[in-house]
N, C-alpha and C positions, 0 to 999 in steps of 0.2 A: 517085512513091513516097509523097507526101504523103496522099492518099485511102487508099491501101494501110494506111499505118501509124498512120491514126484508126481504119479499122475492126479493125485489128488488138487495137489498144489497146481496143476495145467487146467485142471476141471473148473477151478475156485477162480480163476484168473489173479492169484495171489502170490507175490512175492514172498520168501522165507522171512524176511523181517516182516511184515504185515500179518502173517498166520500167524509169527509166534502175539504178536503185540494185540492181537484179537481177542486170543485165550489168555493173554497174561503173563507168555513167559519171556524168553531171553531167544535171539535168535541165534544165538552161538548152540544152544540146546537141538532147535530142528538141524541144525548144519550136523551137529552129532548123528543128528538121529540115522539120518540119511547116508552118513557117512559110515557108521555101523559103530562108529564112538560110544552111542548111548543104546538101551534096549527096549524101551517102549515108555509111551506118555503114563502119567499118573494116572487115576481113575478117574478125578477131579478134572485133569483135563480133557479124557476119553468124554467124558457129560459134556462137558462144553462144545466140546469138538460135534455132537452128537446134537446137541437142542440148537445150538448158532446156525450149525452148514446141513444137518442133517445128514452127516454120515453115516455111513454103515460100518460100525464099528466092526462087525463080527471081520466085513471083507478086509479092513483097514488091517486087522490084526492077522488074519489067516490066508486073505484073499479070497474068499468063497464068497458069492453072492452078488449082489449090484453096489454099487461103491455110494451109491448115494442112494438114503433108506427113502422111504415114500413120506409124503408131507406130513401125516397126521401119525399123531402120538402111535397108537395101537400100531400101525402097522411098519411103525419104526422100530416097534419093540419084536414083532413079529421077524423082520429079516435081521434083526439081532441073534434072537435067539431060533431060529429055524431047527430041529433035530436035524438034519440032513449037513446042516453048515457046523455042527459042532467041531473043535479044533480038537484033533488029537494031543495036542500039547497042553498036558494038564493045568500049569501053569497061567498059558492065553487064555483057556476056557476058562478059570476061578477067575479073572479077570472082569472075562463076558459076563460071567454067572454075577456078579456081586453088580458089575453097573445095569444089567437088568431090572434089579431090585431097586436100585435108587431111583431109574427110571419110574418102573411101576409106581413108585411112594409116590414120584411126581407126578404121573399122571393123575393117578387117585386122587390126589388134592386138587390137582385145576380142573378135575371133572367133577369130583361129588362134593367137595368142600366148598359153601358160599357161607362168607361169615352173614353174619344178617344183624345189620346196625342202628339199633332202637333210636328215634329222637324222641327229647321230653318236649310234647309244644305244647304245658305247661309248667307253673313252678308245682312241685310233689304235694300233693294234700295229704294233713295226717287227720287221721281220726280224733276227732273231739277227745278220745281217754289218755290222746297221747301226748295231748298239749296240755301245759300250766298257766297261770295267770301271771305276773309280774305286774306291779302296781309304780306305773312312771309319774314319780313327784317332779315333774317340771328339771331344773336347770340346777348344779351346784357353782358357786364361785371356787377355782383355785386361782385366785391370787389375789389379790386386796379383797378383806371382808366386806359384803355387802348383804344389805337384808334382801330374804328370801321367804317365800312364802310357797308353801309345799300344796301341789296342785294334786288335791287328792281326784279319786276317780276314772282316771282312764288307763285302762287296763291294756298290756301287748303280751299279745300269746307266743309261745315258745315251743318248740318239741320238747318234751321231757330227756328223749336221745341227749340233746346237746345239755341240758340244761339239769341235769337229775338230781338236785339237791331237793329234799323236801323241807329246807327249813324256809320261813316266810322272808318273799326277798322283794328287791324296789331296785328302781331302775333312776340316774339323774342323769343327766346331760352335762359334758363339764364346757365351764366357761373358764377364758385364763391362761395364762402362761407359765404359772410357780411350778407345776407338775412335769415341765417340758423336759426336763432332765432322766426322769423312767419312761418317755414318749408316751403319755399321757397328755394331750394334747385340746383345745379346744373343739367342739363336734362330738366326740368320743364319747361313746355310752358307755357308763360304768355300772356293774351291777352289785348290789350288795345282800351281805346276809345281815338280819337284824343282830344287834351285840351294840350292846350298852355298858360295859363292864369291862375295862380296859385290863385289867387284870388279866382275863381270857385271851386276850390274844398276842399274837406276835410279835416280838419289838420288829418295828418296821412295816408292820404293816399299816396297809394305806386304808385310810378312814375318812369317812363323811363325820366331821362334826358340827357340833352346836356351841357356838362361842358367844356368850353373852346374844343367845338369841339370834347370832347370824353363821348362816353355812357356813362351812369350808371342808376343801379336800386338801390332806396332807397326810405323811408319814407318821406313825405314831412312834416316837422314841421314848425308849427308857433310859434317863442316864441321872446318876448321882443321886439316886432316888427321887426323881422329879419327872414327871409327864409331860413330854414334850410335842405339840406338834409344828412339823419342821417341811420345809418346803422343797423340791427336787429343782430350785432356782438359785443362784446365789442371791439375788438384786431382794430374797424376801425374808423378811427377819423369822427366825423362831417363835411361835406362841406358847410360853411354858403356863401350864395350871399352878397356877396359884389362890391363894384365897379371895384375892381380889377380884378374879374373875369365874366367871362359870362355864364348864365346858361339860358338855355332852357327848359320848359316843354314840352315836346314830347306827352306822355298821359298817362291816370292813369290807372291802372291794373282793370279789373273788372272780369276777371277769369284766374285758375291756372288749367292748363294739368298737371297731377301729372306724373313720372317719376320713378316706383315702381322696375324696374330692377334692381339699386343699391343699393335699403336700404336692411340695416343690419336689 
């Protein structure tokens, strides 16, 4: 292989630092090669050497053949593997024999392989049985209570996919800053399950209530036996139930529409 891969390098008009840095290797490696220091290239680089310059590997390795294979895939694989060119040398032929194979893979892929890449131009329509109704009451206040008046009637459909609760749910819009601390934010659609029974849920979880007649979103705490709701702001005080006031649970949050137009 050593004559081989001097006239190759005369063929290529290439310098042994240039061949090697082509394929990726070190040029102290071809100075071996040539020199009889080392015994032949990888398989990995035998391919490279093969698809970049279009060698004939079989000649490169044996000398049999024409040193440079013909342009097109097939008939590079062809003076590859010729029966007439097989190496007596078990060894260079398992060689030949395996980067055949890799070749072939490859050519079969850049010949019969065309991925085929769908665009959607439009957004995915579900079937009427696949969607729910959600019933959007207007707007809640998280942070200073403020009266609120619940915009019954307009309806926003959902995939059941995302959305598969069957318990009856409302949608509000949050206005406010107190909730900014679980990035709950102003914009942000909040979706709830109806629960009125503070009992049933979670300490902590996040609620639309009714406070003396005006919305709010806040965290529901339990602490010292007393109902708490408390705000994800420092700058807002606590509203504990007492008797002097009335508070309602309305329902507890179980997802968030994020609202990415505003952040910084």
């Amino acid at each position: 292989m050593r004559e081989q891969l001097k006239q190759l390098l005369q063929l290529l008009s290439l310098s042994q630092k240039e061949f090697a840095e082509s394929l990726g290797l070190k040029s102290a490696f071809i100075s071996d090669l040539i020199h009889g220091r080392a015994k032949s290239f990888s398989q990995e680089s035998l391919t490279k050497m093969h698809e970049k310059y279009g060698v004939n590997v079989n000649w490169l390795l044996t000398g049999s053949g024409d040193a440079l294979a013909a342009k097109s895939q097939h008939s590079s694989l062809n003076l590859i593997n010729q029966g007439e060119n097989r190496s007596s040398d078990p060894e260079v032929q398992k060689v030949l024999d395996q980067l055949v194979r890799v070749l072939e893979k490859r050519a079969l892929l850049k010949t019969e392989f065309k991925p085929q890449i769908h665009y959607e131009s439009k957004p995915q329509e579900y079937p009427h049985g696949e969607l729910r109704e959600i019933l959007d009451l207007g707007s809640i206040a998280a942070g200073i209570l403020t009266e609120e008046v619940a915009k019954q009637g307009k309806k926003i459909l959902f995939p059941r996919a995302w959305i598969p609760q069957k318990e009856k749910l409302f949608l509000l819009t949050v206005r406010g800053d107190s909730m900014e601390g679980l990035d709950i934010r102003a914009g942000d659609k909040a979706i709830f399950r109806e629960c009125h029974d503070p009992i049933l849920l979670k300490n902590g979880s996040v609620v639309a209530a009714l406070v003396d007649n005006e919305n709010t979103l806040k965290q529901l705490i339990r602490e010292n036996g007393k109902i708490i709701l408390r705000a994800a702001n420092s700058k807002y005080h606590d509203i504990t139930m007492t008797g002097d006031n009335h508070m309602l649970i309305q329902g507890e949050m179980i997802y968030l529409l994020k609202d990415w137009s505003n952040r910084e």
